[in-house]
N, C-alpha and C positions, 0 to 999 in steps of 0.2 A: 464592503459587500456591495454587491450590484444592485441598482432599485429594482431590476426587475426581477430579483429573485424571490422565491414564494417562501413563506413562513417556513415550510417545513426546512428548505435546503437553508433560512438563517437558522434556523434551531441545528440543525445535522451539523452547521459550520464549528455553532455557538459547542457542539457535542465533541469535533475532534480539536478545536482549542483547549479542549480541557486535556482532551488525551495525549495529545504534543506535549503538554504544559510537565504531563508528570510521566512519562515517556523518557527515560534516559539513553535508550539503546539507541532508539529512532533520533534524538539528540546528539549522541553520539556520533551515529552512522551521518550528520548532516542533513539530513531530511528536511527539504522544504514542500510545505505544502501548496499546492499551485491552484488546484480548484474541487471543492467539495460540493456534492448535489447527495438527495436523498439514493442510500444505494449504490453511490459512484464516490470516487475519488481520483484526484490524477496528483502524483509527488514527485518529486524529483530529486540527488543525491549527486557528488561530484568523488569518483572514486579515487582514490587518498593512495600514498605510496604504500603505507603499513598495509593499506587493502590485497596488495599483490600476493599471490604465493610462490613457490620452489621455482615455476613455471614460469613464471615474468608474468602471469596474468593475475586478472581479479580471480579471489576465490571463490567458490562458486556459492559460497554462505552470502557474499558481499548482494547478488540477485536477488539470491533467497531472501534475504532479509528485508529489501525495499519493495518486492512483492509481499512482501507478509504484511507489511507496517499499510501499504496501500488496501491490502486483501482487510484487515483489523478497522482503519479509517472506515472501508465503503461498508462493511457488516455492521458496527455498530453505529454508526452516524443518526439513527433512528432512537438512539439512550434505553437500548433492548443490550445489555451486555451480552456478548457474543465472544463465544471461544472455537478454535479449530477442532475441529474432529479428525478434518483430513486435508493433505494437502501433497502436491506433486509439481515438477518443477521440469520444465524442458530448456536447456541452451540453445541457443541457435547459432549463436557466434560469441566467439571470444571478447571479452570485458579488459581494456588495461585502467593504466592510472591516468587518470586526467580526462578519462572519460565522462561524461556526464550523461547519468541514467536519467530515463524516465518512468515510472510505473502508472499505468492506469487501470483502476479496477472497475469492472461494469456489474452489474448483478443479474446473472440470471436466473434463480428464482427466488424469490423472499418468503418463507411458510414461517409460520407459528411458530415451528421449533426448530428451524434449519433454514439456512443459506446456502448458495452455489454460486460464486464470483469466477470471472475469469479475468486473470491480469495479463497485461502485454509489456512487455519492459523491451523499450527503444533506447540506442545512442543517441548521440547531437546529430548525426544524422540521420538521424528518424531508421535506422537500421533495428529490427527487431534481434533482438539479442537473447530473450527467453521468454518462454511463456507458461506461469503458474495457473493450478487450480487449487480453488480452497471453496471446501465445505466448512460451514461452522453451526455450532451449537447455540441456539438461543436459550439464555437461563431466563430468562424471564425478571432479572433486576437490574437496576438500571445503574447509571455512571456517574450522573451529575442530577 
């Protein structure tokens, strides 16, 4: 971790090493975590041959999925467990194999009982390739 990063964003770090740790999908799917902040998250995923569909491209769950796992890091990062209420997903360009994704989720608004994240998902060359929205549900119990 960085010195100059403030308790909260080591605790937010200390919150999605836990979630990675018992996360198999995000495991699964390759997910590396590149940088956590209170709120935020940035990961990143190397798309896999089994990832392609009919199509010769990635399927369009393979987006989904690394925006969800980013959109889940940046909501609960705060150890307020958070679940989706709502979510929506725009392509903007074609996804293959050998691609390497990036997701980053920003927040913009953090209430009581709800979240509102926007993720950006770029290629290796910073190409935006789709962009999610996710609302979530704060239950108010925590993770770790």
């Amino acid at each position: 971790m960085a010195t100059d990063m403030t308790d909260k964003d080591q605790y937010a770090n200390k919150v999605v090493a836990h979630m990675m740790e018992h996360d198999k999908f995000s495991q699964w799917l390759g997910i590396s975590v590149l940088e956590v902040r209170e709120g935020y998250s940035r990961i990143s995923m190397t798309v896999r041959p089994e990832m392609v569909n009919g199509f010769g491209i990635a399927h369009g769950g393979i987006a989904f999925s690394l925006a969800d796992s980013a959109f889940a890091f940046a909501c609960n990062n705060r150890n307020n467990l958070s679940v989706a209420l709502d979510t929506s997903i725009n392509f903007t360009k074609a996804v293959n194999s050998g691609d390497i994704l990036t997701a980053e989720a920003k927040e913009s608004h953090n209430g009581r009982s709800t979240g509102l994240y926007h993720i950006i998902i770029t290629n290796q060359q910073n190409e935006q390739v789709a962009v999610f929205k996710g609302t979530c549900f704060r239950t108010g119990k925590t993770l770790i």
